[in-house]
Backbone bond lengths (Angstrom), bond angles and torsions (degrees), N, CA, C in turn:
res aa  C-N    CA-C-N  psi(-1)  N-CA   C-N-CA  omega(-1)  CA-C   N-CA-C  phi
1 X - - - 1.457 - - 1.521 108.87 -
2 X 1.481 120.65 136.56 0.995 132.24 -163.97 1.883 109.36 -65.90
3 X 0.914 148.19 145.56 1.495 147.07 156.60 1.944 114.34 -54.60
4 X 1.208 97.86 122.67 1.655 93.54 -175.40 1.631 93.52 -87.14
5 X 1.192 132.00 129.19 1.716 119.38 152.81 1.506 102.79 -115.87
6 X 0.974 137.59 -18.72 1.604 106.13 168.60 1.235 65.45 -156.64
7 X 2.184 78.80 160.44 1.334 143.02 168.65 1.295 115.17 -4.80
8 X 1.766 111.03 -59.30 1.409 139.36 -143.29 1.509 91.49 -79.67
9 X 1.504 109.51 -28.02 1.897 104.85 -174.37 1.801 114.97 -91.99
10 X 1.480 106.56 -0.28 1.598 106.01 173.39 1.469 102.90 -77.42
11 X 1.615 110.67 117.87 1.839 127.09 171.06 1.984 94.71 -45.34
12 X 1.351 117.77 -36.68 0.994 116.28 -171.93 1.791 127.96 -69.79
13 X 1.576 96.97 -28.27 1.673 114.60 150.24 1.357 134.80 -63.42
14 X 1.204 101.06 -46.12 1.653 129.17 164.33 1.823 97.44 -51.35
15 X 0.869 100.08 -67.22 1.753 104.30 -162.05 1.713 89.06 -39.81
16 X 1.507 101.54 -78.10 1.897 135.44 -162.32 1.762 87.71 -42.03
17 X 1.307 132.08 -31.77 1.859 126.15 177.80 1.027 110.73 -73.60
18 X 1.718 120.63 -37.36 1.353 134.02 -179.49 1.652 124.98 -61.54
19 X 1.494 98.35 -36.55 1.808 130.45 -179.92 1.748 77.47 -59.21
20 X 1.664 102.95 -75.28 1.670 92.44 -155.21 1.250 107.40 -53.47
21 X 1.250 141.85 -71.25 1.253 140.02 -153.48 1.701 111.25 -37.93
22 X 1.260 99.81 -36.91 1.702 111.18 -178.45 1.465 111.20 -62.64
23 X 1.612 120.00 -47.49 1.396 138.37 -172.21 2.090 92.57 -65.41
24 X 1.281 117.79 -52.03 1.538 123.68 -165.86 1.612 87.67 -76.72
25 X 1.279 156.48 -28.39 1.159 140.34 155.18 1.388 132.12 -55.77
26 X 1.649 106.09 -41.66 1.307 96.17 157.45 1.308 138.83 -79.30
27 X 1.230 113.36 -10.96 1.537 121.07 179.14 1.682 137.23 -104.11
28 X 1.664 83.89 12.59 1.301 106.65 157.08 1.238 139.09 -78.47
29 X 1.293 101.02 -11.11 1.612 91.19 -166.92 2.051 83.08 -150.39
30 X 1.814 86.54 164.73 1.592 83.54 168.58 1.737 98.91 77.24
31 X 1.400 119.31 162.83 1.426 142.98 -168.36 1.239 92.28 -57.37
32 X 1.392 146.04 -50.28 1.076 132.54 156.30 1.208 125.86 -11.78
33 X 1.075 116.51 -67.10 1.920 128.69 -158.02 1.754 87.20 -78.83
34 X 0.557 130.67 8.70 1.600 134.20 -176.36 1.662 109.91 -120.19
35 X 1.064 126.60 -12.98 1.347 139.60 165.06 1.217 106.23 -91.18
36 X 1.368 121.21 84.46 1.742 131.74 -172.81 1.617 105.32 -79.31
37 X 0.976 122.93 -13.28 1.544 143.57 171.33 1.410 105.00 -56.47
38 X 1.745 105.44 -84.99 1.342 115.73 -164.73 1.012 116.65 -72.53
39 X 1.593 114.17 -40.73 1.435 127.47 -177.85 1.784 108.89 -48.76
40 X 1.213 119.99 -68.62 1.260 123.47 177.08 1.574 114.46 -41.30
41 X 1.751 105.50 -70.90 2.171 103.12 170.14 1.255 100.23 -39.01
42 X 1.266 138.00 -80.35 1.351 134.69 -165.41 1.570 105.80 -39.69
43 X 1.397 126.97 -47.05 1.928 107.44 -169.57 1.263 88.89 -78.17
44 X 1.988 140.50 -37.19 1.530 119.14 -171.22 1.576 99.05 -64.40
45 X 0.981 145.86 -50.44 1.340 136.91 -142.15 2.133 92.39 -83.02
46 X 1.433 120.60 -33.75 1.451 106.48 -176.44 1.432 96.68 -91.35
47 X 1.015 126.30 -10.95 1.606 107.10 164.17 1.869 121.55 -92.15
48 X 1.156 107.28 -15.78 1.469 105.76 142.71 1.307 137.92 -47.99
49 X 1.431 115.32 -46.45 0.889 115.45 165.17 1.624 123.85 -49.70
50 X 1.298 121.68 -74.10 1.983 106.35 -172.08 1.855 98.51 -75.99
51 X 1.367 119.16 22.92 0.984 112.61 176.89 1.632 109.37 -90.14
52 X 1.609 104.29 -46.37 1.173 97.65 173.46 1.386 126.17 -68.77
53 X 1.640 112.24 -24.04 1.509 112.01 -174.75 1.262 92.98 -53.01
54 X 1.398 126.52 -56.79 1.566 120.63 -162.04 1.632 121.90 -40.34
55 X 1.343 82.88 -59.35 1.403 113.71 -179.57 1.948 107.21 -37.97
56 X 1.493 103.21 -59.88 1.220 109.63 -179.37 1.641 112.42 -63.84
57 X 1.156 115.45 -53.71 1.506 107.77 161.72 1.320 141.96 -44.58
58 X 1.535 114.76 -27.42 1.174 113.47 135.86 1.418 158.85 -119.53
59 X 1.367 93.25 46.59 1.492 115.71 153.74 1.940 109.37 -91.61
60 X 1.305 104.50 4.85 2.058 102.08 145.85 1.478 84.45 68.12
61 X 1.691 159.60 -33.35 1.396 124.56 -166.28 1.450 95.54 -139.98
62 X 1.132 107.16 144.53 1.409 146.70 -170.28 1.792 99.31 -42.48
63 X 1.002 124.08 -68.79 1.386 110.76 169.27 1.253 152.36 -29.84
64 X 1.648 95.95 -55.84 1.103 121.15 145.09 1.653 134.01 -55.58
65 X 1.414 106.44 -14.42 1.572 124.62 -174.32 1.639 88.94 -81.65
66 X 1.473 113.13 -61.60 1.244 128.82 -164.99 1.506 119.83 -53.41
67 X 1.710 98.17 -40.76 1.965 95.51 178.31 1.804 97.66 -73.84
68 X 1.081 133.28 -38.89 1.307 124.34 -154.42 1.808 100.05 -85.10
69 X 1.053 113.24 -33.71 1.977 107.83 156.82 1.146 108.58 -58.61
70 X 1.619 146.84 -37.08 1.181 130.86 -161.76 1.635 91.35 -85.98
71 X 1.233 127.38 -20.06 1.711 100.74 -158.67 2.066 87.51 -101.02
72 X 1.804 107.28 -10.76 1.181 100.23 168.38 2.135 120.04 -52.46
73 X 1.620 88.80 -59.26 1.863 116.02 169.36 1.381 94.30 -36.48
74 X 1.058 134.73 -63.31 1.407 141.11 -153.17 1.545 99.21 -67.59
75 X 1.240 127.98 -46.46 1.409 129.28 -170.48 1.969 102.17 -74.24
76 X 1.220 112.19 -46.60 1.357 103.73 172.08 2.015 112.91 -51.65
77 X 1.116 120.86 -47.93 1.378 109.72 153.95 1.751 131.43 -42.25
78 X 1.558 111.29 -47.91 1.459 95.47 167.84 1.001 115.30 -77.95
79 X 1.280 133.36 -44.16 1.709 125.07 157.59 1.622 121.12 -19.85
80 X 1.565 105.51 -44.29 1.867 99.54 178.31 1.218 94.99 -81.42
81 X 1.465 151.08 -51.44 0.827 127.62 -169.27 1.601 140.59 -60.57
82 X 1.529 94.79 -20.47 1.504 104.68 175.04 1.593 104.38 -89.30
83 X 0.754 136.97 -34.85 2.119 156.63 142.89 1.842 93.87 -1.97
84 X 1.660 101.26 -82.00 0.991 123.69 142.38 1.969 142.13 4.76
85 X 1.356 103.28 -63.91 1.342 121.54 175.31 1.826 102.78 -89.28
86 X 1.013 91.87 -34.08 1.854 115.39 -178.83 1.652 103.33 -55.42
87 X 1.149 101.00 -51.70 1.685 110.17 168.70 1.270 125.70 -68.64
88 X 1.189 103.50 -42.89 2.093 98.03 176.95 1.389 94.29 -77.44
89 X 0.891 150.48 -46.01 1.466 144.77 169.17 1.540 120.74 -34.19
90 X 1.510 110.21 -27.83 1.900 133.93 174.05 1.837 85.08 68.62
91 X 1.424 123.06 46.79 1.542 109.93 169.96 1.212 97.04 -109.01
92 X 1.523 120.45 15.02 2.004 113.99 158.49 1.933 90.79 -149.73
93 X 1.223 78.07 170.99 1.856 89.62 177.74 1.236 105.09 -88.81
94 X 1.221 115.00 -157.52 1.578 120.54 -161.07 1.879 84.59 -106.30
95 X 1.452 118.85 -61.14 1.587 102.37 -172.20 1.050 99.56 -63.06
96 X 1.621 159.99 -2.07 1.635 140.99 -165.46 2.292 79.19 -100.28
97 X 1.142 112.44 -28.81 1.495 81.34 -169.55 2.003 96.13 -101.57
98 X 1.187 126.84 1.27 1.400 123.15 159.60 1.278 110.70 -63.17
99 X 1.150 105.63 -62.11 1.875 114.26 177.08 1.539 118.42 -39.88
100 X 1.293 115.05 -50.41 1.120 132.50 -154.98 1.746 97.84 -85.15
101 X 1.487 110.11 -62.31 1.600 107.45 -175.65 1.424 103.88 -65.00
102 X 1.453 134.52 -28.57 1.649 122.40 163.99 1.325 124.28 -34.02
103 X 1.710 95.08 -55.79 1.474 91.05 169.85 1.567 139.99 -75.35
104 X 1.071 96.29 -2.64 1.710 107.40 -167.89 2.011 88.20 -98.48
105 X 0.895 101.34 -36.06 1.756 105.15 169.20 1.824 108.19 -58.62
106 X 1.177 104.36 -69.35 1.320 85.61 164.29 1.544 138.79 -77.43
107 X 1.245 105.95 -14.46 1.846 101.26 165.93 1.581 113.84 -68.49
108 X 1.482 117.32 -27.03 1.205 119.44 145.95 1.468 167.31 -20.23
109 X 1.599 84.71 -50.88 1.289 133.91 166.00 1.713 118.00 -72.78
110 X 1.206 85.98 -78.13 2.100 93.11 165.67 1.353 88.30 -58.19
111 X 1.183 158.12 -15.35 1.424 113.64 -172.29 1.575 101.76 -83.36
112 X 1.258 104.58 -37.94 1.328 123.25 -167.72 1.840 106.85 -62.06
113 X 1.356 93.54 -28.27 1.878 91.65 -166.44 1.766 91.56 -85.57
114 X 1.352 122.23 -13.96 1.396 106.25 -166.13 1.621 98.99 -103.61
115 X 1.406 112.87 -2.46 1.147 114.87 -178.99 1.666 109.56 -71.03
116 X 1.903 98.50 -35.09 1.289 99.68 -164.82 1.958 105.65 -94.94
117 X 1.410 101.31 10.84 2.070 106.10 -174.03 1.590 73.27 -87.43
118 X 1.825 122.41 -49.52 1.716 91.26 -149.57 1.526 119.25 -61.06
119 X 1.781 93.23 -39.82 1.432 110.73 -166.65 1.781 105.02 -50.54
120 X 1.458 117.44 -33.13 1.428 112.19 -157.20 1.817 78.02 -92.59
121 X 1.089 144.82 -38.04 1.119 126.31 -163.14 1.530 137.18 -72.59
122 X 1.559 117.69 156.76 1.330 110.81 -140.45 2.021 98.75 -105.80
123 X 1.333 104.37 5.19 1.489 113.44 158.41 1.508 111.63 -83.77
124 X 1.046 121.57 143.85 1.428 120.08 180.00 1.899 107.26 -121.90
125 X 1.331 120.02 16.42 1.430 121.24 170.84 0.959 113.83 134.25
126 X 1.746 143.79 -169.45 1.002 159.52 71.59 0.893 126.24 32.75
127 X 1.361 141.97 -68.47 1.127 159.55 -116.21 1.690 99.58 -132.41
128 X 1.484 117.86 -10.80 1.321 105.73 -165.62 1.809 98.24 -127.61
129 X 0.940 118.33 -2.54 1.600 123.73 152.23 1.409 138.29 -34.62
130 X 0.966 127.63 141.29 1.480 107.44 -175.89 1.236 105.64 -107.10
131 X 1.770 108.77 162.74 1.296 114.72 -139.95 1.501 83.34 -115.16
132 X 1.008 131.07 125.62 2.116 117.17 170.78 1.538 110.58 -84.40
């Protein structure tokens, strides 16, 4: 297994950059981009997301990794839900919000499965290594 040293190399960061970029494509243009409301919550809440992964990754120990993925998980939920409102509104189509909540289902998912490697794992960070 490869060595993670930063942020930028978790598939699971990668994914959560990918979510946003998709969300700032759709909400550029079209009745959307005109909803200064949603449009804006919707890019803070998907850029929260790989914001916090980062964030948690570098705070170096596993605990700390773990609360800042859960409030990451948590933001992929308000993200569907505003996705969601985005659709009865007809300010995306039906495949721009299939596409989009797939992925947030599975960025979800890895967050959730890595939530449960740190918790069971017997490294506890960065930060708790010894230094010679």
């Amino acid at each position: 297994m490869a060595r993670i040293e930063r942020f930028e190399d978790l598939e699971v960061w990668q994914l959560a950059k990918n979510v946003a970029n998709q969300i700032y494509d759709i909400n550029s243009v079209g009745k959307f981009s005109q909803d200064y409301v949603l449009r804006d919550q919707i890019r803070r809440a998907v850029v929260s997301i790989f914001s916090n992964i980062a964030e948690g990754f570098e705070r170096n120990g596993n605990k700390e990794f773990v609360q800042f993925l859960s409030i990451a998980k948590a933001y992929c939920g308000e993200v569907r839900a505003q996705l969601i409102f985005a659709k009865g509104r007809n300010y995306i189509s039906v495949e721009q919000f299939e596409s989009i909540v797939s992925n947030l289902f599975s960025l979800s998912s890895q967050i959730a499965g890595f939530v449960r490697y740190l918790s069971q794992s017997e490294m506890k960070g960065m930060k708790f290594n010894k230094q010679s």
